[in-house]
N, C-alpha and C positions, 0 to 999 in steps of 0.2 A: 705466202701465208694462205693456209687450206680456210676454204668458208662454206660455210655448216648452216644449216636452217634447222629451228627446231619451234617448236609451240611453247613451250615452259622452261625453265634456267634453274639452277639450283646455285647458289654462289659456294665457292669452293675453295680450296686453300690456291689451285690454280687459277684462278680468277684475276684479270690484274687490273680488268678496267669495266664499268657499266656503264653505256653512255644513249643517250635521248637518242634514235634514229624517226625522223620525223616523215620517216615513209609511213604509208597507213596500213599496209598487212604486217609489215617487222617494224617494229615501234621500238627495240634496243638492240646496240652491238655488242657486244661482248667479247672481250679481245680475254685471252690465255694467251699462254706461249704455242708459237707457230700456229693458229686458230684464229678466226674471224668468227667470231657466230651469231646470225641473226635469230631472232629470237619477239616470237609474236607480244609476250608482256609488254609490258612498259617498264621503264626502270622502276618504279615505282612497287608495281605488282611481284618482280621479282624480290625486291628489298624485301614487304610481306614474305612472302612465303618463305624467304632462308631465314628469316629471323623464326618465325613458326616453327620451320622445323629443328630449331634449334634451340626450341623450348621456352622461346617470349615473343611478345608482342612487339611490332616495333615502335609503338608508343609506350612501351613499357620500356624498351631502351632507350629511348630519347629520352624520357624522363631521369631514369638516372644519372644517363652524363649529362643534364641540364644540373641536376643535383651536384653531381662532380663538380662539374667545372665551371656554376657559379654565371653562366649566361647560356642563351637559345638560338644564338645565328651561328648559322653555318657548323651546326654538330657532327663530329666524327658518328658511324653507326659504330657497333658492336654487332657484329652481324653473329657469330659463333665464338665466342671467346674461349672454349674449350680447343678450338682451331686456331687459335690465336688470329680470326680473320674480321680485320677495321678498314672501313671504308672512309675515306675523304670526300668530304663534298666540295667540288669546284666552283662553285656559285651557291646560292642561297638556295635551300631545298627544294623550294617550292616552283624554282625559274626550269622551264622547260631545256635550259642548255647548261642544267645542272649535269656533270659528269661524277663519277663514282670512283675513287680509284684504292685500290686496293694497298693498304700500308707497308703488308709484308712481300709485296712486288718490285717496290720500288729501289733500285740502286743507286739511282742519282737524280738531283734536278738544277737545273742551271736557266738564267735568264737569254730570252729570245725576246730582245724589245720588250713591251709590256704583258707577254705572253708567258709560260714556264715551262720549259720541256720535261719532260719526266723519261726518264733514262728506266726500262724497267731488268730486272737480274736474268732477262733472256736474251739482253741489249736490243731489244727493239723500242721504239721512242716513242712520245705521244705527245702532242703541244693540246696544252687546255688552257683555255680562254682567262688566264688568274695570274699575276703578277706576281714573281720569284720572292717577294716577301710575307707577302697573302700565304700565299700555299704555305710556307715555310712554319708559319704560325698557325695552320692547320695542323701541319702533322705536328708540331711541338702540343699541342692539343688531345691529339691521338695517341702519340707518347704518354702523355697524363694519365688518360684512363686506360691506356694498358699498363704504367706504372698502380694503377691505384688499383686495377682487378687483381693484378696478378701479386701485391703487396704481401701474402699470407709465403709465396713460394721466392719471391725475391728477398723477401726480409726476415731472419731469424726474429720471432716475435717473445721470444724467450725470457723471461725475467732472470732466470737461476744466475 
């Protein structure tokens, strides 16, 4: 895996994972396919700024999937839904060993003890700290409000 230093991130449809790096000049890793990239943001900063550029607030997308989907722990983002790109939260938003993972990366996840591997579609693997039923009910989550955005082009809403 090649590894990249950069000051700012932009999250992308290659994007497959954001995670806390608790060094103090690179503060997130950011894994793609074949890529390691440290990245001076925080996860935090970066989640800001992809949501901006992709024309909302990220308190404006938390509020709506909080509207969706009827509670406030551990929210999918909506980071570019025109990109079809959702992020999973591995822990509660706000916990510093919150990881990021990206919905449309994922190929597979399977339990390791009380851990979850996540199998990503480049086959390189990733254990995060969340138990194979947890995460599973995240992304059944995540599923939701990309069922419920994308509702107008998956569902003929046609009366005739």
């Amino acid at each position: 895996m090649k590894k990249y230093y950069t000051a700012k991130y932009d999250i992308c449809k290659s994007t497959m994972a954001v995670i806390s790096n608790n060094v103090e000049e690179y503060q997130s890793l950011i894994l793609e396919p074949g890529k390691l990239i440290l990245c001076k943001q925080t996860p935090n900063q970066i989640l800001r700024d992809s949501c901006l550029r992709s024309g909302s607030t990220i308190e404006g997308r938390r509020e709506a999937t909080k509207k969706i989907l009827g509670t406030n722990k551990k929210l999918p983002l909506t980071v570019n839904p025109g990109e079809g790109i959702y992020l999973i939260p591995t822990e509660a938003v706000k916990s510093k060993g919150c990881a990021w993972i990206s919905y449309n990366q994922i190929k597979l996840t399977s339990a390791k003890g009380n851990l979850t591997e996540i199998t990503f579609k480049d086959g390189s693997t990733l254990i995060v700290d969340t138990s194979k039923k947890p995460f599973d009910q995240l992304m059944n989550r995540t599923e939701r409000i990309i069922v419920y955005i994308n509702r107008g082009i998956l569902f003929d809403n046609d009366d005739e």
